[in-house]
Biopython code that builds the backbone (N, CA, C, O; Angstrom):
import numpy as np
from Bio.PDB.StructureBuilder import StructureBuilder

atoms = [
    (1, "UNK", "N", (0.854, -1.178, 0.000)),
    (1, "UNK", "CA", (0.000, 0.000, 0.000)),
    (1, "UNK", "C", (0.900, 1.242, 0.000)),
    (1, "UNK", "O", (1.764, 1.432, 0.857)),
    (2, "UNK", "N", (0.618, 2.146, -1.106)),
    (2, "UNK", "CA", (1.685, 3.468, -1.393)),
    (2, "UNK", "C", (1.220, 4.285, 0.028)),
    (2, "UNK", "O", (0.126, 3.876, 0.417)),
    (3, "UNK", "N", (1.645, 5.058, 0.655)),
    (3, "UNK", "CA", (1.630, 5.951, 1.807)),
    (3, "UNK", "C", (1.247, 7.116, 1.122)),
    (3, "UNK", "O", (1.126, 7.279, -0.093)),
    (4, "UNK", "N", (1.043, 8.040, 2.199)),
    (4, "UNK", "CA", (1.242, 9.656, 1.329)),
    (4, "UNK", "C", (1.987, 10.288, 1.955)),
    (4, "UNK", "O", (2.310, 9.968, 3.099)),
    (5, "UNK", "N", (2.397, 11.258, 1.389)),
    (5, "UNK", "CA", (3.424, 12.235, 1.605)),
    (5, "UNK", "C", (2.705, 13.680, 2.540)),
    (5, "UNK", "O", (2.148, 14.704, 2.143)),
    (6, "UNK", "N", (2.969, 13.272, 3.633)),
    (6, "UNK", "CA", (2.082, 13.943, 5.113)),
    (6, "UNK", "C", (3.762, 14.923, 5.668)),
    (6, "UNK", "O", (4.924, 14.758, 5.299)),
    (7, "UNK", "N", (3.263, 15.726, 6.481)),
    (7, "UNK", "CA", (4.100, 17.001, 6.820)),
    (7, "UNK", "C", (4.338, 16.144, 8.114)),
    (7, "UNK", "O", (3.629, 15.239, 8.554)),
    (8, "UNK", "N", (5.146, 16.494, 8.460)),
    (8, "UNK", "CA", (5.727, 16.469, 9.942)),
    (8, "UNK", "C", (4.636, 16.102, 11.032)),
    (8, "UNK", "O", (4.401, 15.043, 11.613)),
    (9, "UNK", "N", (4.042, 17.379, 11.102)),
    (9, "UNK", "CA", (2.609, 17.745, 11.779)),
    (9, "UNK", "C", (1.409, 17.391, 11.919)),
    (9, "UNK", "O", (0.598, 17.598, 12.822)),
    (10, "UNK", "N", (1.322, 16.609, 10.560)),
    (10, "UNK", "CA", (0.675, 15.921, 9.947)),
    (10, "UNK", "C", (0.240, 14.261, 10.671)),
    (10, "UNK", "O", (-0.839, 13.758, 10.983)),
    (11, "UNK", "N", (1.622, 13.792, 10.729)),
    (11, "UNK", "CA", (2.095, 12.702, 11.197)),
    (11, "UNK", "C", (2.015, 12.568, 12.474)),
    (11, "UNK", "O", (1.661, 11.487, 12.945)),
    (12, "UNK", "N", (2.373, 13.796, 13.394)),
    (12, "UNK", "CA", (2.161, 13.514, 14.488)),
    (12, "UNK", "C", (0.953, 13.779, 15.060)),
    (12, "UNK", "O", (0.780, 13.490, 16.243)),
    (13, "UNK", "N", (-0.023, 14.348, 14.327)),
    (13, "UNK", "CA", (-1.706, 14.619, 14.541)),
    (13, "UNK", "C", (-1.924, 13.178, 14.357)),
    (13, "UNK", "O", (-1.728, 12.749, 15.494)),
    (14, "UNK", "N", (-2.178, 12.287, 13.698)),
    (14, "UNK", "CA", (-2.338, 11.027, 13.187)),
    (14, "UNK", "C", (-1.532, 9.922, 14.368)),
    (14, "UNK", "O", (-2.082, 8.909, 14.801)),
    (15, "UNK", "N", (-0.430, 10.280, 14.674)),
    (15, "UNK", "CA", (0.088, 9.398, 15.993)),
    (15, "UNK", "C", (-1.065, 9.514, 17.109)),
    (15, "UNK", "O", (-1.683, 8.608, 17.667)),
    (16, "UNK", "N", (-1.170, 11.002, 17.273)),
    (16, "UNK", "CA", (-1.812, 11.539, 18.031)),
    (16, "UNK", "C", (-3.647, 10.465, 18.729)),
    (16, "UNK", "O", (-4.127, 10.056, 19.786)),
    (17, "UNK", "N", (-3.929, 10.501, 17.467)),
    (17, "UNK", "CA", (-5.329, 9.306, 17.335)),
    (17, "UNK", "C", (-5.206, 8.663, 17.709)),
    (17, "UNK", "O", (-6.149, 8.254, 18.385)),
    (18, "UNK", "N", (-3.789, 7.768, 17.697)),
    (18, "UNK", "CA", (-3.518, 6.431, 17.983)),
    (18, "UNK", "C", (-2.795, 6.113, 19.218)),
    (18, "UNK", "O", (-2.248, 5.031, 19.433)),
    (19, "UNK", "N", (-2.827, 7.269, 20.140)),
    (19, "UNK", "CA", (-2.689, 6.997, 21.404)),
    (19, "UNK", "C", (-1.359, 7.818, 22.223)),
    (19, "UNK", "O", (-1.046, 8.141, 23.369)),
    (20, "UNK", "N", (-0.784, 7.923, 20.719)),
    (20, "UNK", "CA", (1.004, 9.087, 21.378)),
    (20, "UNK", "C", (0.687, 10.302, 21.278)),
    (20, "UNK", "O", (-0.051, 10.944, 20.531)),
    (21, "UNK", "N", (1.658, 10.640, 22.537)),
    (21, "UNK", "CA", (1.710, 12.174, 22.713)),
    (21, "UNK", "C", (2.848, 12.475, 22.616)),
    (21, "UNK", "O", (3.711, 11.633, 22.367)),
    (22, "UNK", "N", (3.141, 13.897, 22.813)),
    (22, "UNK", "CA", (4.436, 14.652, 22.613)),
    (22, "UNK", "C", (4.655, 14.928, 23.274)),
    (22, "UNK", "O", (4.019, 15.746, 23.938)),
    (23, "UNK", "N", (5.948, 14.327, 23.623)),
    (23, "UNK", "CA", (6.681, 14.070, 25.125)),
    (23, "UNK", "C", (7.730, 15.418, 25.106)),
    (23, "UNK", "O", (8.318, 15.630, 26.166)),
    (24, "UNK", "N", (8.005, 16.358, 23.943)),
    (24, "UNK", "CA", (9.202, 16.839, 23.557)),
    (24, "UNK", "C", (9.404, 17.532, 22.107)),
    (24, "UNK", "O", (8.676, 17.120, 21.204)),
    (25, "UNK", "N", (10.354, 18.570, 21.814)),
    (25, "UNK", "CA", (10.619, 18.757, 20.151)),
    (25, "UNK", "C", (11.942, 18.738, 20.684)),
    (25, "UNK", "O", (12.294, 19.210, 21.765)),
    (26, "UNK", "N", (12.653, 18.147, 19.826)),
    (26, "UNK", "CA", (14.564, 17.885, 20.085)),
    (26, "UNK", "C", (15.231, 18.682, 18.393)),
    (26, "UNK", "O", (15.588, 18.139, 17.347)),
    (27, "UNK", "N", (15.159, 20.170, 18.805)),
    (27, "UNK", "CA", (16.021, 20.410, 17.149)),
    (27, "UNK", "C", (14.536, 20.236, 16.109)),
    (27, "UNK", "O", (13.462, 20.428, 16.680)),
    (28, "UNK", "N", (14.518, 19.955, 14.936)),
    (28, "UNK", "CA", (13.607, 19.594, 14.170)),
    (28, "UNK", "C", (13.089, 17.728, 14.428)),
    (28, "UNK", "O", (12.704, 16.979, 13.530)),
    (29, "UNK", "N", (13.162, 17.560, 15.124)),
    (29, "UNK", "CA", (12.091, 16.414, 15.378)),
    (29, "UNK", "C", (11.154, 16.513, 16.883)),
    (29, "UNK", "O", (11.362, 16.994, 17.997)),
    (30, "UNK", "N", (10.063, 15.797, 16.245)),
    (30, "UNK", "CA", (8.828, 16.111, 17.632)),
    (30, "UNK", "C", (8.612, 14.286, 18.073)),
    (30, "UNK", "O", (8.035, 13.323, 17.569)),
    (31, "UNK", "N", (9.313, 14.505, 19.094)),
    (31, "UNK", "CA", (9.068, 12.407, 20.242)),
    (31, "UNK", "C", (8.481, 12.835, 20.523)),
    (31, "UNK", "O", (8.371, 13.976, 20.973)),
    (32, "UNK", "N", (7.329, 11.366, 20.208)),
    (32, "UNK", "CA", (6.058, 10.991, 20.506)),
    (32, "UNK", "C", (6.668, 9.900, 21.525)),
    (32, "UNK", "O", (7.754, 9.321, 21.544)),
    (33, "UNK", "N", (5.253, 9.839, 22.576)),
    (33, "UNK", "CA", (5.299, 8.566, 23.579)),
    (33, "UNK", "C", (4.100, 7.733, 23.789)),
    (33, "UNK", "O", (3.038, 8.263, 23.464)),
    (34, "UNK", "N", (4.071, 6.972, 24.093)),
    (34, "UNK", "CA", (2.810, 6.779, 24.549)),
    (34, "UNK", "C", (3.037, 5.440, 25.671)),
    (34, "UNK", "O", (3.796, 4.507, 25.406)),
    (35, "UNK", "N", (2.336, 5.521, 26.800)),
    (35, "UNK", "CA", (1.904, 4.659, 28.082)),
    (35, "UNK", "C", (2.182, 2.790, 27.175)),
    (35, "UNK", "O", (1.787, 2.455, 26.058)),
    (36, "UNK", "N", (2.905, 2.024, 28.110)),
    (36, "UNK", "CA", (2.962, 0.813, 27.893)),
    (36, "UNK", "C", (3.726, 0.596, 26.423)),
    (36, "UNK", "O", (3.431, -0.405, 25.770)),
    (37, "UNK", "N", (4.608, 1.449, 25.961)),
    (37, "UNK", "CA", (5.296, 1.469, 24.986)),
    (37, "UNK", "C", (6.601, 1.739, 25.376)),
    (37, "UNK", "O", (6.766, 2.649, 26.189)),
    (38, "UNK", "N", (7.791, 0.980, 24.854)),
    (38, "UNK", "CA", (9.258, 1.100, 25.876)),
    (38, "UNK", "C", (9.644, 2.013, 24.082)),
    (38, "UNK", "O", (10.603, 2.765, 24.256)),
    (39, "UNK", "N", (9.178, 2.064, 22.719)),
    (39, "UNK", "CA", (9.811, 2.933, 22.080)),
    (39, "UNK", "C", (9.543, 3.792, 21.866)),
    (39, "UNK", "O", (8.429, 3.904, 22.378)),
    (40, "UNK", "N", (9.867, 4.963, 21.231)),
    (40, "UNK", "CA", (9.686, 6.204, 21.296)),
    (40, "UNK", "C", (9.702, 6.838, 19.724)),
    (40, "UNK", "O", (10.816, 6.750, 19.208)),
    (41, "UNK", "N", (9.001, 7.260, 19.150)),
    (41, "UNK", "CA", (8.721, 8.242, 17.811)),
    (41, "UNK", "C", (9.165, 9.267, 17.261)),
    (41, "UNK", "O", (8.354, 10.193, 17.275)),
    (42, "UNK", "N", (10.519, 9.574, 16.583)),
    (42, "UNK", "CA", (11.065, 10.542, 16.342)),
    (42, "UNK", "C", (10.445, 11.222, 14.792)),
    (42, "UNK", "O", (10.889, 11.019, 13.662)),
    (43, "UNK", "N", (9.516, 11.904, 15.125)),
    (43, "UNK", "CA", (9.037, 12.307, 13.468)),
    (43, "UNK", "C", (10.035, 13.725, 13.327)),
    (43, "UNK", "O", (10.490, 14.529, 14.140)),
    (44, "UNK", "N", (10.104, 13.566, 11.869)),
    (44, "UNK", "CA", (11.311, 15.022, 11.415)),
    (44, "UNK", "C", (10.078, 16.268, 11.302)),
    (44, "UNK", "O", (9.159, 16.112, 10.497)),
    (45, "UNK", "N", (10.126, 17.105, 11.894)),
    (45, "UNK", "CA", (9.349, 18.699, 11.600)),
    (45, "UNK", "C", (9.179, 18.984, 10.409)),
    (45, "UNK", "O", (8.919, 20.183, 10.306)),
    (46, "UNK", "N", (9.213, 18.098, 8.773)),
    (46, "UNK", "CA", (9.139, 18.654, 8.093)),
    (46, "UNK", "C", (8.320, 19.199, 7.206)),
    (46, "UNK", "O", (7.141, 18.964, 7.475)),
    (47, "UNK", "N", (8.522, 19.972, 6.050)),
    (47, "UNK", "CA", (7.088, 19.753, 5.001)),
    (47, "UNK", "C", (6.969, 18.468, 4.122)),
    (47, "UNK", "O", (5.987, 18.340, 3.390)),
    (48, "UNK", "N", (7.685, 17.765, 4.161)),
    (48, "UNK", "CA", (7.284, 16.152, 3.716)),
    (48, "UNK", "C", (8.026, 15.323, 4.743)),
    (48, "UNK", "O", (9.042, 15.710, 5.319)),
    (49, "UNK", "N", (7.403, 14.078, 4.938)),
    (49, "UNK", "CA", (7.770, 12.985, 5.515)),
    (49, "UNK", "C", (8.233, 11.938, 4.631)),
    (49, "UNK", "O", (7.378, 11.333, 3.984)),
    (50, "UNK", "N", (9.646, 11.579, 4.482)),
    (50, "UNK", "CA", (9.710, 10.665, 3.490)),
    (50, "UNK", "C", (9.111, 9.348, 3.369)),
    (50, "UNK", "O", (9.038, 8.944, 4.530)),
    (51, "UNK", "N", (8.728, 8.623, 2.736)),
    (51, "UNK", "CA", (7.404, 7.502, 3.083)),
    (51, "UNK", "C", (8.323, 6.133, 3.210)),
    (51, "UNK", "O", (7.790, 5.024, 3.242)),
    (52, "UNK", "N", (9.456, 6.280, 3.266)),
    (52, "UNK", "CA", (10.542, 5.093, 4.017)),
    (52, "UNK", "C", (10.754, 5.606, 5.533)),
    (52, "UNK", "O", (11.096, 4.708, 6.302)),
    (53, "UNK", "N", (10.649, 6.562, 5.954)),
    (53, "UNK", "CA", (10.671, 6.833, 7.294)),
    (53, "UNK", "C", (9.488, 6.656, 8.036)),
    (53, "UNK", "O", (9.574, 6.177, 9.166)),
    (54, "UNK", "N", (8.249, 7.014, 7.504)),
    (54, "UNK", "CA", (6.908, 6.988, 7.564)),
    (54, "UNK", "C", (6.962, 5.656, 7.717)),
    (54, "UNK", "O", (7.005, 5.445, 8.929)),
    (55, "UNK", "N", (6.980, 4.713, 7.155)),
    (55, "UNK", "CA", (7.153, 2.966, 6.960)),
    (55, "UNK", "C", (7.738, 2.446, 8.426)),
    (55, "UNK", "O", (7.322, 1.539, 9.146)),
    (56, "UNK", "N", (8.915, 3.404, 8.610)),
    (56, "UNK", "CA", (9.304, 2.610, 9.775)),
    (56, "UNK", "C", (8.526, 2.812, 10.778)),
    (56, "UNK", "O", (8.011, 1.891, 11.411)),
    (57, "UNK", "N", (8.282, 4.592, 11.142)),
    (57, "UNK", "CA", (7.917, 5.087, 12.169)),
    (57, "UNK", "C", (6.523, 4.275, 12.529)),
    (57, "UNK", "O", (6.369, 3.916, 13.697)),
    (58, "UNK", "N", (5.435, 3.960, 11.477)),
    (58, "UNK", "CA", (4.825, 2.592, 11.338)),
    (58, "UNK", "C", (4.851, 1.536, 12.176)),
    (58, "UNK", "O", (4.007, 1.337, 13.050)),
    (59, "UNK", "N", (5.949, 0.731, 11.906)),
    (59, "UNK", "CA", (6.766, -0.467, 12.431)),
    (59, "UNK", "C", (6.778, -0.612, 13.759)),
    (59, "UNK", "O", (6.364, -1.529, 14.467)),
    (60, "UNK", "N", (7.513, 0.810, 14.118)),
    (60, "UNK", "CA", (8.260, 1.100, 15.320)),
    (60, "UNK", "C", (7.073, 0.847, 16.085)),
    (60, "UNK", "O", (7.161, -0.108, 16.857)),
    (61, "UNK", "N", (5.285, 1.868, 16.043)),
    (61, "UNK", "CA", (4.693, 2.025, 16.759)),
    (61, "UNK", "C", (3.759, 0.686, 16.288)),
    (61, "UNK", "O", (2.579, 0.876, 15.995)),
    (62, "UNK", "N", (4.150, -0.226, 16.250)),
    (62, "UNK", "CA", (4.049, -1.628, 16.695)),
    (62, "UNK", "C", (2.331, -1.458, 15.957)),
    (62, "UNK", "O", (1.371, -1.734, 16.675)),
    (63, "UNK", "N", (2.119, -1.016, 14.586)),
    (63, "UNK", "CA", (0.610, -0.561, 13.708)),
    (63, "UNK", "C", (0.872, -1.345, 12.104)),
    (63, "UNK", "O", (1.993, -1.299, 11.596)),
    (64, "UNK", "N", (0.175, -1.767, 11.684)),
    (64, "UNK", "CA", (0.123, -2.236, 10.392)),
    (64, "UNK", "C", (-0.404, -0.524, 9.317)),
    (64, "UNK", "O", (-1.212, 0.358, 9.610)),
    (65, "UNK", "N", (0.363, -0.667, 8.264)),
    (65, "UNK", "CA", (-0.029, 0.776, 7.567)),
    (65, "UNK", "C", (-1.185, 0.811, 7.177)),
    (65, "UNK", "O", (-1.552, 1.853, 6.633)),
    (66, "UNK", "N", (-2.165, -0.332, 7.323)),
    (66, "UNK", "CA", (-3.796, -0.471, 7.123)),
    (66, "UNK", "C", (-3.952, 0.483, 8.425)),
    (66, "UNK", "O", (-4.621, 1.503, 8.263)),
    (67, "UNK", "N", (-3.464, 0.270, 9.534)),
    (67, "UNK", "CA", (-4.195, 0.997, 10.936)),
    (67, "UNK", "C", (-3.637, 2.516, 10.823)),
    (67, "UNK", "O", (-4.254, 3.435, 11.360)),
    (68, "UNK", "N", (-2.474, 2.727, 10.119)),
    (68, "UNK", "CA", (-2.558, 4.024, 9.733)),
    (68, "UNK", "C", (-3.316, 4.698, 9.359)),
    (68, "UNK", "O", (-3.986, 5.558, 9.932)),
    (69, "UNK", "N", (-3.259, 4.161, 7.725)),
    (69, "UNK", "CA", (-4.479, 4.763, 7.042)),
    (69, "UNK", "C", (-5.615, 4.605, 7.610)),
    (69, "UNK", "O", (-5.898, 5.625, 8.240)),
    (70, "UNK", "N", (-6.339, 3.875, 7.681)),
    (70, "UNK", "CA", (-7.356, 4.167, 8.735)),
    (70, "UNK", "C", (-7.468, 5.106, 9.806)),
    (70, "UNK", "O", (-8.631, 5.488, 9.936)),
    (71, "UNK", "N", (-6.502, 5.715, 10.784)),
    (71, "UNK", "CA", (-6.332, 6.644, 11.232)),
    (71, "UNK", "C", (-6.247, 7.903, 10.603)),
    (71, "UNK", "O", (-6.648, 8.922, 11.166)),
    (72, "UNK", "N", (-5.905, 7.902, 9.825)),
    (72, "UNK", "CA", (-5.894, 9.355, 8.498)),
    (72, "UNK", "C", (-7.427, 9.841, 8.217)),
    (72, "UNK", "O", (-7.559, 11.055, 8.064)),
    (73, "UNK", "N", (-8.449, 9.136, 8.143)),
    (73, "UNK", "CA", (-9.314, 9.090, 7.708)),
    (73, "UNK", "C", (-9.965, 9.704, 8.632)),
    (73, "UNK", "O", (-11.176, 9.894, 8.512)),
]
sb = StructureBuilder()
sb.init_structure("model")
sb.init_model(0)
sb.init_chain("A")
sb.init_seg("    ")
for serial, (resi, resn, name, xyz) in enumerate(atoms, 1):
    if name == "N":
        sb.init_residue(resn, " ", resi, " ")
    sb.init_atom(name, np.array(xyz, "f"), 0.0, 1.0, " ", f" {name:<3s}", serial, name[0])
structure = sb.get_structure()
């Protein structure tokens, strides 16, 4: 499934749904956290999110990119 090309802000509104918050901005990235999760979400501040980083950041928060998209929505 192709991703889309979402802003920084974007991405972390959409984490946001899914249970992480913003623990922090470090420089141009905004960590996300969320309760009963030992990893942590480094999205880049930018005007695009590259959709191989997007993929991981995905991964990381332990979501299939179906539960993404679905969250987008």
């Amino acid at each position: 499934m192709k991703l889309p090309l979402l802003s920084g802000r974007e991405v972390t509104k959409i984490f946001g749904t899914l249970g992480w918050e913003i623990a922090r901005q470090k420089g141009s990235h905004i960590i996300l956290v969320k309760e009963g999760h030992i990893a942590t979400l480094s999205v880049p501040d930018h005007k695009e999110v590259a959709r191989g980083t997007l993929r991981k950041l995905i991964t990381r928060a332990g979501i299939t990119v179906e539960e993404f998209m679905e969250a987008t929505k």
